[in-house]
Each structure stands twice: as structure tokens, then as C-alpha cells.
C-alpha positions in Angstrom: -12.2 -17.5 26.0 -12.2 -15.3 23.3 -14.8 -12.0 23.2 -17.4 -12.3 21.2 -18.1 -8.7 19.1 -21.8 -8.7 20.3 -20.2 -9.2 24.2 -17.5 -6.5 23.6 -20.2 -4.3 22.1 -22.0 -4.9 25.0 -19.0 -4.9 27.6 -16.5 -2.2 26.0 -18.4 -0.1 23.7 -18.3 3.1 25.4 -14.5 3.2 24.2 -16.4 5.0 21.1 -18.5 6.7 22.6 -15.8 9.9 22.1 -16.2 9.3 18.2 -19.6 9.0 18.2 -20.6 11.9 20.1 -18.0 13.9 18.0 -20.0 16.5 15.1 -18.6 15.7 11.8 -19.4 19.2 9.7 -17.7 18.3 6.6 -18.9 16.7 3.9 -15.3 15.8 2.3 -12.3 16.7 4.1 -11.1 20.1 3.4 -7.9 21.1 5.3 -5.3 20.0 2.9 -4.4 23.3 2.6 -4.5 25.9 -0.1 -3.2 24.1 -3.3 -6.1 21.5 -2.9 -6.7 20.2 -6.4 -10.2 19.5 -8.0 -11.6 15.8 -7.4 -12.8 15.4 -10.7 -10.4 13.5 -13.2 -10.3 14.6 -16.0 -10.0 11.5 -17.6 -12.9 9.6 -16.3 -15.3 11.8 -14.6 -17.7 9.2 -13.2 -15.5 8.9 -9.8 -14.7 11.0 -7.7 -10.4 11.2 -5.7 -10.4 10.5 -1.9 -7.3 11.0 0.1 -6.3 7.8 2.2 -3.9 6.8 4.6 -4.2 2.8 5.0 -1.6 1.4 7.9 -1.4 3.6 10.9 -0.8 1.8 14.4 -1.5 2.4 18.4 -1.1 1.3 21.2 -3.0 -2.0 20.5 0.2 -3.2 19.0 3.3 -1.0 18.9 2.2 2.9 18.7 2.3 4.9 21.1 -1.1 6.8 20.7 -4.6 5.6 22.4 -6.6 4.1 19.6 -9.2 6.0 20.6 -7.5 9.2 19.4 -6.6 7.5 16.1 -9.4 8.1 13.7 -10.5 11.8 14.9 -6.6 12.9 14.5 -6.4 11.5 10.7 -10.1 13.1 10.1 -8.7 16.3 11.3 -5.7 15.8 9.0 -7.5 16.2 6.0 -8.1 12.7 5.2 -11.6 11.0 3.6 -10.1 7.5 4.4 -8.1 5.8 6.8 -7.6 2.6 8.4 -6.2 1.4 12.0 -3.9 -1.3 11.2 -2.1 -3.0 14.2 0.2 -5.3 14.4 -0.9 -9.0 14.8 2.2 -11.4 15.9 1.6 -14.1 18.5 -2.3 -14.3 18.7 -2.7 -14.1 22.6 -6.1 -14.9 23.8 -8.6 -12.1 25.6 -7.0 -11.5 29.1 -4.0 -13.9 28.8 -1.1 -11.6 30.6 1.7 -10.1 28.3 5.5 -11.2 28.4 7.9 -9.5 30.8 8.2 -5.9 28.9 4.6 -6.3 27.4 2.4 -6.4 24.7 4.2 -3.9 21.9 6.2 -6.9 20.5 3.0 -9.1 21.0 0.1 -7.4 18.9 -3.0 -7.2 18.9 -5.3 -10.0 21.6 -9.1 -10.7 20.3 -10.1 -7.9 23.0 -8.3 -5.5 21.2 -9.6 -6.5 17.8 -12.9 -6.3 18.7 -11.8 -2.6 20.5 -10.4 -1.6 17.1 -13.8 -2.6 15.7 -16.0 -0.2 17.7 -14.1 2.4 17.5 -13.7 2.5 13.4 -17.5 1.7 13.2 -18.4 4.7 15.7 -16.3 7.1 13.4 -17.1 5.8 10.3 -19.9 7.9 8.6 -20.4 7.4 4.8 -20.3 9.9 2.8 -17.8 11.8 4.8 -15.8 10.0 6.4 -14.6 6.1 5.9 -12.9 4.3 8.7 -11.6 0.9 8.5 -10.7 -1.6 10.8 -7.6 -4.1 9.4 -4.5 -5.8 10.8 -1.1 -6.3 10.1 0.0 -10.1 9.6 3.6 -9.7 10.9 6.6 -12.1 10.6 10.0 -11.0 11.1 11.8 -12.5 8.3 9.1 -12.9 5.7 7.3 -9.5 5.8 3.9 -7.8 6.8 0.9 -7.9 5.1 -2.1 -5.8 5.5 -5.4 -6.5 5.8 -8.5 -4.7 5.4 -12.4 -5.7 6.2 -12.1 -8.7 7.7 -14.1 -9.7 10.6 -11.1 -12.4 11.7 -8.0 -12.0 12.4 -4.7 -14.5 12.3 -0.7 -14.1 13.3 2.3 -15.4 12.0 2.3 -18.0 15.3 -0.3 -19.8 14.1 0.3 -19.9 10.1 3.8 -20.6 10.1 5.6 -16.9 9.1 9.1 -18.7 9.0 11.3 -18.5 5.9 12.5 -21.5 4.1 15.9 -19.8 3.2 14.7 -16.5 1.7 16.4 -13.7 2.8 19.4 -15.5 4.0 22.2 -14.1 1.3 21.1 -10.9 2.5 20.9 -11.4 6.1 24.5 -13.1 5.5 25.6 -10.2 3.7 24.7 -7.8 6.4 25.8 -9.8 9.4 28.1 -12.1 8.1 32.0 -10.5 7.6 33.4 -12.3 4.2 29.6 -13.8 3.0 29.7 -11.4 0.2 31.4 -13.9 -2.1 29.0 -17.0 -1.8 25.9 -14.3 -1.3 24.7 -14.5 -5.1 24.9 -18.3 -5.0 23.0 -18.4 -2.0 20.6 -16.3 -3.3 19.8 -18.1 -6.9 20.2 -21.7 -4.7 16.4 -20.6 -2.5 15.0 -18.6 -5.1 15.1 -21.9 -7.4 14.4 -24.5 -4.1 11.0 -26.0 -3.9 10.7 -24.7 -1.1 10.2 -21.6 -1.9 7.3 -19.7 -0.6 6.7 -22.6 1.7 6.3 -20.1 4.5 3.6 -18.1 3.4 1.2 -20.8 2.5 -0.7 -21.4 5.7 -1.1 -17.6 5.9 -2.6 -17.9 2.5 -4.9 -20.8 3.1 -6.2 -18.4 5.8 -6.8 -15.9 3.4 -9.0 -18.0 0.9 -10.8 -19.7 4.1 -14.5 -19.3 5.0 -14.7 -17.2 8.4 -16.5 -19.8 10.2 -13.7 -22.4 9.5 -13.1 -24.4 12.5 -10.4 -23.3 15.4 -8.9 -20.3 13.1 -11.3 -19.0 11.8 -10.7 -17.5 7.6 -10.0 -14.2 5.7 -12.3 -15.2 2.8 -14.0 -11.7 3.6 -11.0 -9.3 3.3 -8.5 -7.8 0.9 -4.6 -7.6 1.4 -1.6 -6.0 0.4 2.3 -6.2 0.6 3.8 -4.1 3.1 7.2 -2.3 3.2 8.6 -4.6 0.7 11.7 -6.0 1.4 12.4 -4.8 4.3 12.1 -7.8 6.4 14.8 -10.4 4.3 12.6 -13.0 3.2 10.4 -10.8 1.5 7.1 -12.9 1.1 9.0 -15.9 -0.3 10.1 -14.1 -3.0 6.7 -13.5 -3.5 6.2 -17.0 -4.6 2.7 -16.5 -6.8 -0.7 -17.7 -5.2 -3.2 -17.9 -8.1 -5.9 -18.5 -6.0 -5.4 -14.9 -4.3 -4.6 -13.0 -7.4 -7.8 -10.8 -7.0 -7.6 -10.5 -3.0 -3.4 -9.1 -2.4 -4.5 -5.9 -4.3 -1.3 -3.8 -3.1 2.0 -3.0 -2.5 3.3 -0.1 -1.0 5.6 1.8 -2.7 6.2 4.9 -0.2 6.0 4.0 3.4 6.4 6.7 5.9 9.2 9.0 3.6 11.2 6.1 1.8 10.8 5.2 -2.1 10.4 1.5 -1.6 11.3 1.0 -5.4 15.0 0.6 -4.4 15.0 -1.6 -1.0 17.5 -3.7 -1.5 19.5 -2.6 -4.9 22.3 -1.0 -3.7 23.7 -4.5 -2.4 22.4 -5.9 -5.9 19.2 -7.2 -4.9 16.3 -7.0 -7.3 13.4 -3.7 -6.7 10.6 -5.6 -4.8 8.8 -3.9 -7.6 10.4 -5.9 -10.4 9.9 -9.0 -7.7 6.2 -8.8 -7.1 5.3 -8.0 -10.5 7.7 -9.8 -12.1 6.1 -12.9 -10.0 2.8 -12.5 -11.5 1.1 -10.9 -8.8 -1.5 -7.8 -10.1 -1.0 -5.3 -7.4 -1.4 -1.4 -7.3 0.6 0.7 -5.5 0.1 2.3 -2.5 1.4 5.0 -0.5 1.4 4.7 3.4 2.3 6.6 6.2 2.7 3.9 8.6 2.4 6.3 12.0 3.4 4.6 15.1 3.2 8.0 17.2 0.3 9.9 17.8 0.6 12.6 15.3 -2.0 10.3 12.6 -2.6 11.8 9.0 -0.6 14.6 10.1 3.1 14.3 8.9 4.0 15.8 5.4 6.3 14.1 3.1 4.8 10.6 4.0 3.5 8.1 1.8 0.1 8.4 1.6 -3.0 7.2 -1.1 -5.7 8.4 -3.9 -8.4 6.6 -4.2 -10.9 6.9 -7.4 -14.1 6.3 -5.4 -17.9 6.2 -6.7 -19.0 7.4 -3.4 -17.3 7.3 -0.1 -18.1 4.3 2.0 -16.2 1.0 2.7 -17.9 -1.0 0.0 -16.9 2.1 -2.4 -13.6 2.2 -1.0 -12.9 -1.8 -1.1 -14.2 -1.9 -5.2 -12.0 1.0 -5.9 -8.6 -1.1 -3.9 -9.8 -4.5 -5.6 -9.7 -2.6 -8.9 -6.2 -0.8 -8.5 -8.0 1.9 -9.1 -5.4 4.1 -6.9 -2.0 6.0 -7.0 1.4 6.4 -4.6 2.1 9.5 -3.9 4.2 11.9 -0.7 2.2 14.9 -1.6 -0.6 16.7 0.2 -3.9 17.0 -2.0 -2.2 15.8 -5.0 -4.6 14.3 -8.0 -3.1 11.7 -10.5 -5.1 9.7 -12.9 -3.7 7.9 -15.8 -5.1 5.8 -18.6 -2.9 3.6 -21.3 -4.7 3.0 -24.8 -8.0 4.7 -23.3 -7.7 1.7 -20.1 -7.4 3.3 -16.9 -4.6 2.3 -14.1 -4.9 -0.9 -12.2 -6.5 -2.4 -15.5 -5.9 -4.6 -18.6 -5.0 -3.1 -21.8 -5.3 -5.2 -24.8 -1.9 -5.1 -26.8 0.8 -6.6 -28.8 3.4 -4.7 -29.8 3.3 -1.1 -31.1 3.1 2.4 -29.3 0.6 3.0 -26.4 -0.9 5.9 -26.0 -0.9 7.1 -22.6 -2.7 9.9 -21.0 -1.5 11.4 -17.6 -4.2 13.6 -15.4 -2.1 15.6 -12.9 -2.7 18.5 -10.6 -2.2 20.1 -7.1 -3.8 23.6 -7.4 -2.6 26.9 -9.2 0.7 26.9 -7.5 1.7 23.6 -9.8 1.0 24.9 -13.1 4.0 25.1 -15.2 5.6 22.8 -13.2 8.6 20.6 -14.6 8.2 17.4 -14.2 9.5 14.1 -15.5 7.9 10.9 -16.1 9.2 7.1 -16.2 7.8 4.4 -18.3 8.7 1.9 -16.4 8.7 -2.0 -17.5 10.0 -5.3 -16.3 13.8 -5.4 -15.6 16.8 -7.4 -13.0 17.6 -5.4 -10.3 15.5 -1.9 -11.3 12.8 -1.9 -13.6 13.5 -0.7 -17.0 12.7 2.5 -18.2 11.0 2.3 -21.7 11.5 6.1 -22.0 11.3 9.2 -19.6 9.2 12.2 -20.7 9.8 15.6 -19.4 6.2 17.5 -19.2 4.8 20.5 -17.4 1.6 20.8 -15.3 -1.1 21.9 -17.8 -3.3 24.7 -16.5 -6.4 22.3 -15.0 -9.5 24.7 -15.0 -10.3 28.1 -15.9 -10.8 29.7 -19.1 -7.5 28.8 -19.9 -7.3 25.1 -19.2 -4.4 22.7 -21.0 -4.7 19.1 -22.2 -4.2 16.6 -19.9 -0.7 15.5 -20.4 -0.1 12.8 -23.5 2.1 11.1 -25.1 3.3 7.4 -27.1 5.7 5.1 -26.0 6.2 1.5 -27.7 6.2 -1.6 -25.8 6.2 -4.8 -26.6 4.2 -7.5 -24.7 6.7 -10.1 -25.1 9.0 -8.2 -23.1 6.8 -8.4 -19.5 2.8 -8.2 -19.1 3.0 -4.5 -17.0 3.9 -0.7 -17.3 3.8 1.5 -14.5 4.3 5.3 -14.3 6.9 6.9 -11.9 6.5 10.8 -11.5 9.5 12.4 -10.4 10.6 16.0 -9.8 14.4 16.1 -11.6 14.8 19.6 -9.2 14.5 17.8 -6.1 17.6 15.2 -4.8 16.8 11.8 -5.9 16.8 8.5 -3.7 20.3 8.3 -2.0 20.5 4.7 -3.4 19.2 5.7 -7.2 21.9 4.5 -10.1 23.0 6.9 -12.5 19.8 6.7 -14.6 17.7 7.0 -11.7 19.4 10.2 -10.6 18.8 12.2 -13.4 15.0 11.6 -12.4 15.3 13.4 -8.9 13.0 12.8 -6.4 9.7 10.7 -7.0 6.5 12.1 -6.2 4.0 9.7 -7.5 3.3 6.1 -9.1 0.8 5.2 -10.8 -1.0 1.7 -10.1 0.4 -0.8 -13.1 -1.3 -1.3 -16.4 -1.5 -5.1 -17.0 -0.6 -5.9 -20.8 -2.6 -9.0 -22.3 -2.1 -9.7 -26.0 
């Protein structure tokens, strides 16, 4: 029988005893080094940038760090918000024994849940810190999902998690010798079946039920996002489109751990699972993830890893900023990006037609960036790699001081009828790009940033 949280509160709540003891001095974290940018956009002053990491693991699922360690290591780190996200997988019951070679493969039991729960509560402390408690809905050949603030959980076991077909021209064209030449049949055959996205749907029905919903419980109460696209073959069923989730899957990551997830798949001809996921209608912004599976959380530099535009730092803050996309990508420590297209700021809708848009680009990481090159990617709906409506070179403007620059502007037309987003991709041209970047791509060099979409409604 299942724990309930008030028993494991009762029974297992010294496991945060640690955090809670723990002094927390700072009021925002601080240690991100010396070319820690303002927090203040400069586009929209109202809100204020927090630095998040939102899927880290432990040894509840696959880590290899005590979770109890988790959330004081990423605090230390320099972060303002970060979530323990473990993997769910076969839903085991409280105390039902692990397979011979044990639980890693398994995930996460209701015990552990419940364990994950005491300990982000015990280091939560708003306006300082925000901890979150989420999970990690894990099928091998469709993908992973996060998700965040739920007080259920589900696995893949009991909603299905099986792909209908997706993913097979790829898995054929890695495993099969000679499926090259039927691959691109096989892949426009299940993209066009009925069946498509059959897999996910009992996931999602979990998603949009009630928590009190007989035997499984629901995720009514949480949020989700798209992880590692397109890593896992079957890639959410070719992220067939769920209307009624459209404001609840608020991301997709972008960077996870030190890989630009913008080209998984394209080097064998596959389409960006950026083109996919928007392309499919879903409204997502785009995150940046470390991912840590060892014990080193919030710590590693040239991870993925999250801005958030906040209006004060606590979970219901932090969950209104994700549900509005109000966020950027980015593999750089203390870096600030805001953005706004027509005067409409990322992650939102931007009445327009046809014509230019006027875009506006907030960008800083302390005195040591100012000056530097940097080039910018309009990017819009494509095949296999989005389009790029045009590519602006710029240079970090001088952000404060007696001498402070414009924030970074310039036009770029677009026309509706051509796809319903934009996004912004900022690359350094003298670092080395993406081994799998085409020719166009390359010029770019190495992406340091994306900006959540802008969603185009005529």
C-alpha cells in the first residue's frame, strides 16, 4: 500500500531535516562569478531574471548522488531555481523489491516521491530560494517528458509509452545494414498513419485528469515539457498535437547537458525537433537543462541551463513565468537575454500580417561582454532546419553606466502565411559551430542562447 504524504511526513521526514537546519544568508544567489549581469531587463522592468536548472536526477532513479545532497549543491551553485526530476518508468509500489541489478532502470516508487517531496519543501524558501519537486515520464522509444508541481505521479507502464511506428526509419537506419533506401518511405508511411500519436494519449489523459481520479490518480495540477527531443526515436509521436494541453506542455529543451538539440536528428535527414514541435502546433519555450545524473548539481559549466523572468521568486512566480514562456536557453553562467517582437515580449502573441517586425534584443553578461560580436538568427518554420529569415551581426551594447548603449534592434519581414512562430538563436560566429551544422549553420558558430518563440496571429 502506497505512502500517504501526511504518513511519510510523519515516518521519513527527518530525511530534510539537513536542509532545513541549513542557514540560507542570501537573498538571491550570488556566486556566478564575476561577470554576473544586472537582473533588471531592460526591456520590461516589472520582473526581475532568476537562474534555473529544471531536470537534474539522484539516486531515486538513475543518479548517482543522495537526493538529500541535491538541492543544497545547486543552491551553492549559484542557482535561484532548481527542480529534482527523477525518472519515473515502471511505477513500483512502496516497498515492492527491485529487479535483479536494481532500481536505476526502475524509477522512482511512491516512497521515493513522497521523499523527493520533503526534501524540496524543507529547502524551498521563497524569496531566495525555489525548489521544486517534478518527475520524468520516461518511455524508451517515444521520449521523456518533465513534469513540474504535481502532487501525482504516473509512468510509461501504466499509460501506454509504446510507439505506433514512430521512430522506426530511424531506428532501421541505425541498426538495420541496407534500410537506408526504404527509410524515407517508412518515415512519411507513420507520420501520415492514424495512428499516429496513439502512444502518447493515455499519458495525456493523465495530464488533463483530476488528482483524485480513481486508481491513477491525474496531473490536472502540473505543467510539462518536452525533453531531449528526439533523442529517443519515436519522438513524442511526432509530437502529434493535443489541443487540450496546449497551455500545460510549456517547454522544450533546446540545450541539455552541452548538446544544441536544434540538430538531433538532421545529419541523417530527419527534421529539427524544433521545426517538429512547433511546426505541430504546440506553443512551447525553450529551455535549457543540465540534466545531472552525478553529484556535481548546478555546478558544471557549459550546460544547458534556464532564465526565468520572475515577479518574485516562489513556485507560484516561477510556474506563471514557465506557463507564459516567459524564459530563455542558454549554456552560459549569469547570462541575461530578454527579447520583445513588435513591443510583445518572448513566449507571447504578436499581432501581425505581413510586413517588418520590429524586434528588440536585451543581452548582457557583465563588463567583460561589452563589445562583443555576436550574431543573431531569425529563425522561422522550415523541412529539416528551420529557416533563417535573416542573420544579424551585433555587438554587446554597454548595459549601465554613464555610458550605456541601446538595447540591440533591428527589422526583419515575415510573413504570417509562411508559419505562425519566430524564434531567436544567439550564436558566437568565433566559437566552432555544432559538428552536425550545414553550411549555413556554420557560418553561425556556436549557439549561446534561444529565445522562447514569438507566436504570430494575424
Amino acid at each position: 500500500m502506497p505512502l500517504s504524504r501526511r504518513e511519510f511526513l510523519k515516518t521519513g521526514g527527518a530525511a530534510g531535516a539537513l536542509l532545513l537546519a541549513r542557514p540560507w544568508s542570501r537573498a538571491l544567489a550570488t556566486t556566478l562569478g564575476p561577470q554576473q549581469a544586472s537582473r533588471t531587463s531592460r526591456l520590461f522592468p516589472g520582473t526581475t531574471l532568476v537562474h534555473a536548472d529544471l531536470h537534474n536526477h539522484s539516486l531515486l532513479s538513475d543518479g548517482d548522488g543522495d537526493a538529500a545532497n541535491a538541492f543544497v549543491s545547486m543552491r551553492d551553485a549559484g542557482l535561484d531555481v532548481a527542480a529534482l526530476t527523477d525518472h519515473s518508468t515502471f511505477g513500483l509500489g512502496a516497498g515492492e523489491a527491485c529487479p535483479p541489478g536494481g532500481c536505476s532502470l526502475v524509477g522512482i516508487n511512491e516512497e521515493r516521491w513522497q521523499r523527493a517531496g520533503v526534501l524540496a519543501d524543507a529547502a524551498n524558501a521563497d524569496g531566495a530560494f525555489t525548489a521544486i519537486r517534478g518527475f520524468e515520464w520516461s518511455s524508451p522509444t517515444l521520449g521523456h517528458v518533465n513534469v513540474w508541481f504535481s502532487e501525482r505521479w504516473i509512468d510509461p507502464f501504466h499509460t501506454g509509452g509504446t510507439s505506433t511506428g514512430e521512430g522506426a526509419a530511424q531506428f532501421a537506419h541505425e541498426n538495420v545494414p541496407g534500410a537506408d533506401d526504404i527509410a524515407p518511405e517508412l518515415e512519411a508511411l507513420v507520420r501520415s498513419a492514424p495512428t499516429n500519436g496513439a502512444g502518447m494519449r493515455a499519458f495525456y489523459e493523465w495530464l488533463k485528469a483530476p488528482t483524485d481520479t480513481p486508481v491513477l490518480g491525474g496531473g490536472l495540477d502540473g505543467i510539462a515539457g518536452f525533453n531531449h527531443p528526439g533523442r529517443e526515436p519515436g519522438r513524442f509521436g511526432y509530437f502529434a498535437h493535443d489541443p487540450g494541453l496546449a497551455g500545460r506542455i510549456v517547454s522544450l529543451e533546446v540545450f541539455n547537458r552541452s548538446e544544441d538539440y536544434l540538430f538531433e536528428g538532421t545529419e541523417n535527414g530527419y527534421p529539427s525537433p524544433l521545426n517538429d514541435c512547433l511546426n505541430a502546433g504546440w506553443r512551447v519555450g525553450l529551455l535549457g537543462v543540465t540534466d545531472e545524473h552525478g553529484t556535481s548539481w548546478g555546478a558544471p559549466t557549459g550546460k544547458g541551463r534556464a532564465g526565468l523572468w520572475v515577479g518574485e521568486l516562489s513556485r507560484p512566480s516561477v510556474r506563471e513565468a514557465m506557463s507564459a514562456r516567459r524564459f530563455f536557453a542558454t549554456r552560459e553562467r549569469g547570462l541575461r537575454v530578454d527579447a520583445s517582437a513588435n513591443g510583445i515580449r518572448m513566449g507571447g502573441v504578436v499581432p501581425h500580417s505581413a510586413g517588418p517586425v520590429r524586434f528588440e534584443l536585451d543581452i548582457d553578461r557583465g563588463e567583460e561582454w561589452y563589445g562583443r560580436d555576436l550574431s543573431v538568427q531569425i529563425l522561422r518554420p522550415g523541412t529539416v532546419m528551420p529557416s533563417v529569415a535573416q542573420a544579424v551581426d551585433v555587438r554587446v551594447p554597454i548595459n549601465e553606466g554613464p555610458d550605456q548603449e541601446p538595447v540591440i534592434s533591428f527589422e526583419v519581414p515575415i510573413d504570417a502565411a509562411d508559419g505562425d512562430w519566430t524564434v531567436l538563436r544567439i550564436s558566437d560566429p568565433n566559437q566552432p559551430p555544432d559538428g552536425r551544422a550545414d553550411d549555413q549553420y556554420r557560418s553561425f558558430g556556436r549557439a549561446i542562447a534561444y529565445t522562447s518563440p514569438f507566436f504570430l496571429q494575424p
